[in-house]
TORMI-688210 format. One line per 5 residues: number of its first residue (from 1); their letters; for each residue x, y, z of N, C-alpha, C. Coordinates in steps of 0.05 Angstrom, whole numbers, plus 5000, padded with zeros to 4 digits. Each point is the difference from the previous one (the first is absolute). Layout:
NUM) A) X,Y,Z,X,Y,Z,X,Y,Z; ...
END
This chain:
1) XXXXX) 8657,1219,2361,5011,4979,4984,5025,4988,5013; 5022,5023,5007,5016,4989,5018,5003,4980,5019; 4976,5004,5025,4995,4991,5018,4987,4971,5004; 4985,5002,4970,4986,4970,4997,5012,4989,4984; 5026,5003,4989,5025,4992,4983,4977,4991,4973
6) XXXXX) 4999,5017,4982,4986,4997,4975,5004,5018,4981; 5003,4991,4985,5005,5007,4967,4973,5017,4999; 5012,5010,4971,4980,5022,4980,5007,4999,4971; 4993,4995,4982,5003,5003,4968,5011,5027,5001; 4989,5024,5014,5001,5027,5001,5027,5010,5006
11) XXXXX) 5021,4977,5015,5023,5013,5006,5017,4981,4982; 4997,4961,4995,5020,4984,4988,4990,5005,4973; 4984,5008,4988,4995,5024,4965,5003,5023,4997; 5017,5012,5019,4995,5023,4998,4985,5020,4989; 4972,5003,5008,4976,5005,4992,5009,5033,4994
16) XXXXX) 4990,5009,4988,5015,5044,4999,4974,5003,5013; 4970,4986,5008,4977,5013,5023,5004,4990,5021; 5022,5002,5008,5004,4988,5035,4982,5025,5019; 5018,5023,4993,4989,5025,5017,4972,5004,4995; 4985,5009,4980,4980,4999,5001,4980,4975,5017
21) XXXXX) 5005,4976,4990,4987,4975,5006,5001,5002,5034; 5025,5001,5014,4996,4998,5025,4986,5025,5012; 5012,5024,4990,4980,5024,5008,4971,4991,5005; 4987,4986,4985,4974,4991,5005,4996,4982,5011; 5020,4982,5015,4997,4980,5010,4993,4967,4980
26) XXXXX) 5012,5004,4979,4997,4975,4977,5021,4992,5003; 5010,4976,4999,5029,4984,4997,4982,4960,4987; 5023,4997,4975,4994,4977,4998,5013,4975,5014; 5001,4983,5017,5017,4978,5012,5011,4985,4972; 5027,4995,5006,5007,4973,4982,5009,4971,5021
31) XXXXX) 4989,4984,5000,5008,4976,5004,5012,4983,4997; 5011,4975,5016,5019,4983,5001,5023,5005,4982; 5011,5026,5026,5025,5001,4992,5004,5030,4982; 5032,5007,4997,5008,5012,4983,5020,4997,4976; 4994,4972,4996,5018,4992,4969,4973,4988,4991
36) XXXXX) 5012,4998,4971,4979,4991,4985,5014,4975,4975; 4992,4982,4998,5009,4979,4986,4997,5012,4965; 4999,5003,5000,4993,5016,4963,5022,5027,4999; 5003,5011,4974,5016,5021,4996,4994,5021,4977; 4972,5005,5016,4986,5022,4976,5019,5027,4997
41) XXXXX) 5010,5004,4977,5015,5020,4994,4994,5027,5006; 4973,5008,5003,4988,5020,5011,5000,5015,5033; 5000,4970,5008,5005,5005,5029,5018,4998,5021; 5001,5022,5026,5023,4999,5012,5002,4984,5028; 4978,4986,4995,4993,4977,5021,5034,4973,5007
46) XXXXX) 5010,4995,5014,5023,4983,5003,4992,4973,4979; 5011,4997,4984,5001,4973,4994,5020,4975,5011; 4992,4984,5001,5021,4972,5016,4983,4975,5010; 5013,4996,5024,4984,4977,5011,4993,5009,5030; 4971,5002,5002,4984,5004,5022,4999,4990,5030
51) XXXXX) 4994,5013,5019,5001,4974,5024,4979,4988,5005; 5001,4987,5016,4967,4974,5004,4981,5029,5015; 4977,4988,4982,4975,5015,5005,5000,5015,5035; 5001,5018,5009,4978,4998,5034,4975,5001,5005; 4992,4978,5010,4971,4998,5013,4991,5019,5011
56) XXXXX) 5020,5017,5018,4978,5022,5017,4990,5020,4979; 5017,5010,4975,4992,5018,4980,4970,5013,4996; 4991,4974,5000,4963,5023,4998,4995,5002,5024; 5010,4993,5017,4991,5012,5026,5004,5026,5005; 5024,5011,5000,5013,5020,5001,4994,5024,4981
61) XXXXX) 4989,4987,4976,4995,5023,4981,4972,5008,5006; 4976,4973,5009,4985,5015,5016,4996,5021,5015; 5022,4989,5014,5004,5015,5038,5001,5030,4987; 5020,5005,4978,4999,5026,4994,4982,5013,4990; 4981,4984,4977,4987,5013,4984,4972,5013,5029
66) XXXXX) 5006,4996,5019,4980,4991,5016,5007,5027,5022; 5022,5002,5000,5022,5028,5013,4993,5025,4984; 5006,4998,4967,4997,5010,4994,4973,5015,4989; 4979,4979,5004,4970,5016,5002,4992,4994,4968; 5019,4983,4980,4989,5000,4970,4976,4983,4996
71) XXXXX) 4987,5016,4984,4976,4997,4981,4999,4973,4983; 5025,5013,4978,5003,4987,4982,5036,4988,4998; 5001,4971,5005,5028,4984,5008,5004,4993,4966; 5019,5006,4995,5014,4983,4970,5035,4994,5006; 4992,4972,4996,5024,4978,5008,5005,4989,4971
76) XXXXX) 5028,5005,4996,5016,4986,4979,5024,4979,5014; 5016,4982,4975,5016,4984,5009,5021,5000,4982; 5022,4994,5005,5024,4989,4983,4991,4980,4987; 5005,4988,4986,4994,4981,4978,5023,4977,5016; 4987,4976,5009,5014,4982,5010,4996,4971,4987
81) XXXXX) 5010,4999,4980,5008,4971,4986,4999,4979,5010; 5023,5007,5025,5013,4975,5018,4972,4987,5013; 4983,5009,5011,4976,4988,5014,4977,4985,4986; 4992,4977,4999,4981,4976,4995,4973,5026,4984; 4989,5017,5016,4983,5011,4992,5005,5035,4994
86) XXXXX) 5019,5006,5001,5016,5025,4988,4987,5021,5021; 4995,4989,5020,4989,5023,5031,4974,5007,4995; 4985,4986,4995,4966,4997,4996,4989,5000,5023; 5004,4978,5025,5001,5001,5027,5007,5022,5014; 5019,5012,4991,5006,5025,5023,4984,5022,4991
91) XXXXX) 4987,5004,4974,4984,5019,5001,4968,4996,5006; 4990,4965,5003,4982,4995,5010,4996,5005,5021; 5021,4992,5019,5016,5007,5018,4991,5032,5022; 5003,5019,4977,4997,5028,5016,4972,5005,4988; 4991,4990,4972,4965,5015,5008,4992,4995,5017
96) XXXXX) 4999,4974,5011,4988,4986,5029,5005,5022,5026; 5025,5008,4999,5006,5011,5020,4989,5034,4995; 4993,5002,4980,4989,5037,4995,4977,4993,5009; 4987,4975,4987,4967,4992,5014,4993,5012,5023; 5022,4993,5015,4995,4993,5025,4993,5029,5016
101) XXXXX) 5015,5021,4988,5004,5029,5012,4973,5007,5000; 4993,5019,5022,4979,5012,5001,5002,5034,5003; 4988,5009,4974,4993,4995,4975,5023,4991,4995; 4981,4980,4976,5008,4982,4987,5014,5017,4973; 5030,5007,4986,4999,5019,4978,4996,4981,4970
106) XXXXX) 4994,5018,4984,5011,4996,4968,5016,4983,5000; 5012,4969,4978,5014,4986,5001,5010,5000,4970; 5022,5013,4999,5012,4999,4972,5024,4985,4991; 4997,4982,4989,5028,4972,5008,5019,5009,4964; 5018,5010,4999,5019,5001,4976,5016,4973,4993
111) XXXXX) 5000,4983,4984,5006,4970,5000,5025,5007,4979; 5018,4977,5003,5012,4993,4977,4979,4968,4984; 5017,5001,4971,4985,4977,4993,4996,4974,5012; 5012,4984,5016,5007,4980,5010,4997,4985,4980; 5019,5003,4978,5013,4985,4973,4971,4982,4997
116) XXXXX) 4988,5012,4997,4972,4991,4994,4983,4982,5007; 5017,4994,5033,4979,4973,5010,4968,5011,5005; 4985,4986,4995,4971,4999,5006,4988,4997,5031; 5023,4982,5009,4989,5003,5031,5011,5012,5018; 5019,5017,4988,5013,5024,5016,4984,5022,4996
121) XXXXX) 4988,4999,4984,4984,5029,5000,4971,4995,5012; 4994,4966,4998,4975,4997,5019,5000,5007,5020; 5023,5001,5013,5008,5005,5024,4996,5028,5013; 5010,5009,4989,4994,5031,5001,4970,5016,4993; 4993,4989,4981,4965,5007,4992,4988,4983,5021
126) XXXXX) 4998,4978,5013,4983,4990,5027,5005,5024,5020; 5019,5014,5000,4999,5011,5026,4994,5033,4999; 4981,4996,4976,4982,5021,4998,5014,5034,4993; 5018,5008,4982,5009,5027,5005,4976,5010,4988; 4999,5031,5004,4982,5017,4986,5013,5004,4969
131) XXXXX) 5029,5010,5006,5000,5004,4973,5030,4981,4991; 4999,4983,4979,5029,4986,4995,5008,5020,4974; 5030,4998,5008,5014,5017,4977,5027,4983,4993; 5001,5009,4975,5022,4979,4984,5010,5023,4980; 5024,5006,4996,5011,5019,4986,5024,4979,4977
136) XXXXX) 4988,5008,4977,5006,4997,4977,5024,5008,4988; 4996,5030,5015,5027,5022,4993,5005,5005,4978; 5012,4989,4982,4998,5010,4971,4989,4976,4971; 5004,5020,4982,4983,4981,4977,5017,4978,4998; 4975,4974,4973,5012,4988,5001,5029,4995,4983
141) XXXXX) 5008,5017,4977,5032,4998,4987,5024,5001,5017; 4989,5009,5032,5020,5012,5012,5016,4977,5029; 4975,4988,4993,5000,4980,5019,5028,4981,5016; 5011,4990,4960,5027,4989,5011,5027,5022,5007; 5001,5028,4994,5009,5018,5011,5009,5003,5029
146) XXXXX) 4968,5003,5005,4990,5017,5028,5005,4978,5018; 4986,4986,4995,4978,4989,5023,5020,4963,5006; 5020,4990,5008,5013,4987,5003,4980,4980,5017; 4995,4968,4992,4987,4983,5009,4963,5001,4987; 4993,5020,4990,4977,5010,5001,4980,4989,4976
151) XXXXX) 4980,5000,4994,4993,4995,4970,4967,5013,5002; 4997,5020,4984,4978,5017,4988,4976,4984,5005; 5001,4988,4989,4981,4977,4996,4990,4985,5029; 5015,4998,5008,4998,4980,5032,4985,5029,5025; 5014,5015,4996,4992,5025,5016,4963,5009,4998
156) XXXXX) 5002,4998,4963,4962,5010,4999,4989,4974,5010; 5010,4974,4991,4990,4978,5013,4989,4997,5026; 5018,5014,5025,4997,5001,5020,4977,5019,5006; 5003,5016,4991,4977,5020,5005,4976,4998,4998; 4998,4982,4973,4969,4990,4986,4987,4975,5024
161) XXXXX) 5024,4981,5003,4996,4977,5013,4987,5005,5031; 5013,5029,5013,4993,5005,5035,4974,5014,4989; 4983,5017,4981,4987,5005,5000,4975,4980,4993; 5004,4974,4992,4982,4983,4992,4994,4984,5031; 5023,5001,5012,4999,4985,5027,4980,5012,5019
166) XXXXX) 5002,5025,5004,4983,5018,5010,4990,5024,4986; 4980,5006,4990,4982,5024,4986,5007,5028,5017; 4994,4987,5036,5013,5028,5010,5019,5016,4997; 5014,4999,4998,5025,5008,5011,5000,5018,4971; 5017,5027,5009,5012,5011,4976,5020,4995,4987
171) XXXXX) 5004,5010,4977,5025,4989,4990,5014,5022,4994; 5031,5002,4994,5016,5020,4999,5020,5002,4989; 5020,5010,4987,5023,4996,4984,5011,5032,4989; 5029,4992,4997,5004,5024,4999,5021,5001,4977; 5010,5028,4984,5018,5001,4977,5019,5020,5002
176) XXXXX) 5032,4993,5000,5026,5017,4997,4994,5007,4971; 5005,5032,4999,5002,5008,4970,5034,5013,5002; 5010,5007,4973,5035,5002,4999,5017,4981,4995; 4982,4975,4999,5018,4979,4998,5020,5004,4969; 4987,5006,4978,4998,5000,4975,4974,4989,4977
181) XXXXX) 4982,5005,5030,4972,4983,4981,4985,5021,4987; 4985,4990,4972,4986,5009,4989,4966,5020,5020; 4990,5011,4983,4970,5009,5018,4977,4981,4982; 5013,4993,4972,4979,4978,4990,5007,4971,5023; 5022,4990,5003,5012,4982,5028,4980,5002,5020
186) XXXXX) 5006,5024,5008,4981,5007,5034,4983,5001,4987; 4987,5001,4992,4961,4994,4995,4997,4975,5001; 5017,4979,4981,4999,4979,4999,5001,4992,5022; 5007,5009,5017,5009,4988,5033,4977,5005,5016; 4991,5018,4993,4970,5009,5020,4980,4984,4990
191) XXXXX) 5004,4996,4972,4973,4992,4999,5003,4962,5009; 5026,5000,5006,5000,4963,5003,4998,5002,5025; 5000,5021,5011,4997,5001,5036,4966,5002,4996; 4983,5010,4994,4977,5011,4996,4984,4962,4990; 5010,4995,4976,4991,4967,5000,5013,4978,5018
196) XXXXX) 5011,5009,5017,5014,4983,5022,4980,5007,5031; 4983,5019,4997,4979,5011,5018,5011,5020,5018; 5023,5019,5000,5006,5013,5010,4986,5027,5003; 4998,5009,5028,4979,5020,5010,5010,5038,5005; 5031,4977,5004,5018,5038,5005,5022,4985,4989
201) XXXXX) 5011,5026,4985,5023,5009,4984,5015,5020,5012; 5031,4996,5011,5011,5021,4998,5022,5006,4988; 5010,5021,4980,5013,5006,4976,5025,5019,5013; 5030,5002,5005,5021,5011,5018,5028,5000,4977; 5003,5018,4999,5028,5003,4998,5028,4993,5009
206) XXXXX) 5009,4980,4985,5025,4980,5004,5018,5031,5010; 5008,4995,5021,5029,5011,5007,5019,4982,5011; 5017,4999,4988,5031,4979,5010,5015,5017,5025; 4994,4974,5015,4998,5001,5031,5031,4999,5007; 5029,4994,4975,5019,5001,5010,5012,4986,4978
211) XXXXX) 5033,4994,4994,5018,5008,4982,4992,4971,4988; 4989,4973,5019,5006,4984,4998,4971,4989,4983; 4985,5019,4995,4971,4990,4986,4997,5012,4972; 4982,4984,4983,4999,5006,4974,4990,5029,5000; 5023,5021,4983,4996,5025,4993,4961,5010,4992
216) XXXXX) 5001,5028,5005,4973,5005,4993,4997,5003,4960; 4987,4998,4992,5006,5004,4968,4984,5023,4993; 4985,5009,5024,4981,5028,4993,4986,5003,5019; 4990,5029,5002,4986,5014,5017,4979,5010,4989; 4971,4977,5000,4967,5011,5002,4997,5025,4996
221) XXXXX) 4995,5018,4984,4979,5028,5003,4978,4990,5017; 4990,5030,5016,4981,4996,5023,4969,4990,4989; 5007,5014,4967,4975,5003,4991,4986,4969,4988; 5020,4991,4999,5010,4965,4990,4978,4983,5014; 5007,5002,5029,4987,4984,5030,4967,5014,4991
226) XXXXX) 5000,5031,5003,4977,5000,4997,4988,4986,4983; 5011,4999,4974,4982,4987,4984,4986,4962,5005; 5029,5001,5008,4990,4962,5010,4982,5007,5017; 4996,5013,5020,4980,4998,5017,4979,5000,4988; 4998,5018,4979,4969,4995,4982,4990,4979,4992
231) XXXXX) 5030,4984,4978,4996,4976,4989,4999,4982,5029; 4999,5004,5024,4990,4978,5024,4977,5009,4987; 4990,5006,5013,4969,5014,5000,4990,4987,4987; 4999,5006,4972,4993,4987,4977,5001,4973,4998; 5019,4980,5011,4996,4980,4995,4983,4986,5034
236) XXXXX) 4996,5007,5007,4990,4987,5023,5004,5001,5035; 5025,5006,5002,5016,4999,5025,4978,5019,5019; 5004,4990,5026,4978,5017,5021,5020,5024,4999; 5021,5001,4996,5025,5020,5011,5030,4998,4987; 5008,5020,4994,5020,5001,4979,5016,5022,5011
241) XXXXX) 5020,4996,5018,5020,5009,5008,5028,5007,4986; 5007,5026,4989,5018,5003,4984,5019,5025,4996; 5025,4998,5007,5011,5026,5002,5031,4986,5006; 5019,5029,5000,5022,4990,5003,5014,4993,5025; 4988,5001,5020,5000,4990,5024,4983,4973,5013
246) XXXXX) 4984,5002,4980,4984,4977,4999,5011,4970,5007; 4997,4981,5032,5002,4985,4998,4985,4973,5005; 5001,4975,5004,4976,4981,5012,4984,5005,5021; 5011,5011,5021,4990,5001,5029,5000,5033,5005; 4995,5017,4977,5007,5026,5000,4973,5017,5014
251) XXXXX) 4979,4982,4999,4977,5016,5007,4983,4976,5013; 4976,5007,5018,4985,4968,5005,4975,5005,4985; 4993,4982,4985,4979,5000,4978,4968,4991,5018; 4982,5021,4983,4971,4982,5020,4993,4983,4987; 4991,4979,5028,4985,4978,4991,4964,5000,4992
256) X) 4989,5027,5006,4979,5002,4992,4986,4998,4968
END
């Protein structure tokens, strides 16, 4: 990462599966940049004002993923306001360039909403990922809380909308529990991910990443996660990922 000067969600979120994840050789990229125009209370990602995009970026994250011998690539981004198409292009950008590797790996693109333009996300569904993921994070009461810039509604939108664009592709989304949300809440949340066409769920335990993020309001029993994993099951999901370590990019889901 060093050497090809690139980010990771895994180090600017301080992920608690760094060790494990790299032990196996998993790491998620984050893109354009390490600030993020939004100021989700949850996260310990820099908030401010970003620098202009770099072009070589999917080159480089190629070059690595390509070093590194991965299977399965999952690329996230800062949430960038400031840009015409909220960095739709730069993630079109690097599937092209994973294409290109031989073997060719898994293409798992983590989006922000792009405040709900329609042809920012065309953008990104033309260029074919295997699996698109859009994280929700928490229910919707919690929304104006949590989730600064964000709206419940616009998020399943997105999800429903890239899966109508293309049938392929999987869909994915994921849920912080601790916030102070209900478990009648989180159902409600799965199941609007579930009529939004979502294919994988994964269910994690909010830990506050530092003094400066909204406190935890509780700590999940283990037995808790199990149970949602059932209620996945039950409602449909290919895969229901859930535990207190549990995060978006925590495991790579099959496409079979």
């Amino acid at each position: 990462m060093r050497k090809n000067n690139l980010h990771t969600i895994c180090r600017e979120g301080l992920c608690p599966n760094r060790a494990e994840c790299y032990s196996k050789g998993k790491v998620t990229f984050m893109m354009l940049g390490d600030t993020c125009t939004r100021g989700c209370r949850f996260c310990s990602v820099a908030k401010g004002t970003p620098s202009a995009p770099d072009g070589e970026e999917p080159r480089r994250i190629a070059k690595a993923c390509g070093e590194l011998g991965l299977r399965h690539v999952i690329v996230t981004s800062v949430t960038r306001d400031d840009l015409p198409d909220g960095g739709a292009s730069v993630f079109a950008a690097l599937a092209r360039e994973l294409r290109a590797l031989d073997p060719a790996p898994v293409v798992e693109v983590l989006v922000p909403d792009f405040r709900g333009d329609a042809n920012s996300l065309r953008i990104v569904v033309d260029a074919l990922p295997d699996i698109f993921s859009h994280n929700i994070e928490t229910v919707r009461r919690l929304y104006p809380e949590v989730r600064n810039g964000a709206d419940y509604d616009r998020s399943l939108s997105l999800l429903a909308q890239a899966g109508r664009m293309d049938g392929r592709m999987r869909l994915k989304s994921s849920l912080m529990l601790g916030l102070g949300e209900t478990m009648d809440e989180v159902l409600e949340a799965m199941r609007d991910l579930r009529e939004a066409g979502c294919d994988f769920i994964a269910i994690g335990q909010y830990l506050r990443p530092g003094i400066g993020q909204i406190p935890v309001a509780r700590y999940v029993e283990p037995e808790e996660f199990e149970w949602l994993e059932t209620q996945g099951c039950g409602m449909g999901f290919l895969e229901t990922t859930a535990g207190p370590l549990v995060r978006s990019s925590y495991q790579e889901n099959r496409l079979e």
